[in-house]
N, C-alpha and C positions, 0 to 999 in steps of 0.2 A: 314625556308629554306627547299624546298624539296631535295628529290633524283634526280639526273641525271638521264635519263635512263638505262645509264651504271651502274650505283652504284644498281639500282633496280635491274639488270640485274643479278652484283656479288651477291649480296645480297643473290638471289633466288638462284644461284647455289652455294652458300657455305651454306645456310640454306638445301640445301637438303643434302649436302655432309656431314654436321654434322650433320643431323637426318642420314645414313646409318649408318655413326661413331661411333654415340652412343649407336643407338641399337644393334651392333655388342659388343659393349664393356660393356656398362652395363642393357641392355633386353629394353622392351617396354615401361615401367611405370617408370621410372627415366630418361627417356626421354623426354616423354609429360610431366612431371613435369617440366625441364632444358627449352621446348620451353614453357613453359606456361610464364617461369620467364625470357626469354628473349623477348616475345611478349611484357608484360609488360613495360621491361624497354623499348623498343623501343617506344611504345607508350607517352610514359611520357618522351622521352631525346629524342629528335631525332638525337641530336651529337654522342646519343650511336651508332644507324642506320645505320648512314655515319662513324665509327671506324669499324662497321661491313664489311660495301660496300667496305671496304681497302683492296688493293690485298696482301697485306704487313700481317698485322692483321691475313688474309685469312690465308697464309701460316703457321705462327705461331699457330694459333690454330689446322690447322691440323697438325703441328710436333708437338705438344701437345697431338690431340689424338689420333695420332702412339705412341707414347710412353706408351700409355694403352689400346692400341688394342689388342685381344687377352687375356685379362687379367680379372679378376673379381674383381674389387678395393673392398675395405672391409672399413667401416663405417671409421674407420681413417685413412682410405686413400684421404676421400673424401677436408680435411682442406688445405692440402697439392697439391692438385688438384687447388682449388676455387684461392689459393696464389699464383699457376702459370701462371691462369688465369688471377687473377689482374695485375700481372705485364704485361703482354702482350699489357692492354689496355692501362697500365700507368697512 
């Protein structure tokens, strides 16, 4: 099943919104890291894709990373991240 062109549409601007996001919050290179492993799974899940394209989802992940805007997470910060994440997508 593909994308809508609206789902492509969200997609592309919540995939840029969370690359400004991140590198704000945690620099360059733990970024490209984060979209390497999300290219990934969308390649291999495309229901991941369309959980992306969700305007619902959308929001929730950025009040997840306002909550660590501004901030430097530290190596065990990062478990506690990944777990709020999970549930997000459910």
């Amino acid at each position: 099943m593909e994308l809508t062109d609206q789902q492509a549409s969200d997609l592309q601007t919540a995939s840029l919104d969370l690359m400004q996001t991140a590198i704000n919050t945690v620099g360059v290179a733990p970024t490209i890291q984060l979209l390497q492993t999300i290219t990934g799974l969308i390649l291999q899940r495309p229901d991941f894709a369309r959980k992306l394209a969700n305007p619902v989802i959308q929001v929730r992940l950025m009040a997840l990373a306002a909550k660590y805007e501004g901030t430097k997470p530290g190596l065990f910060d990062y478990p506690g991240m990944m777990s709020e994440a999970i549930k997000i997508f459910g």
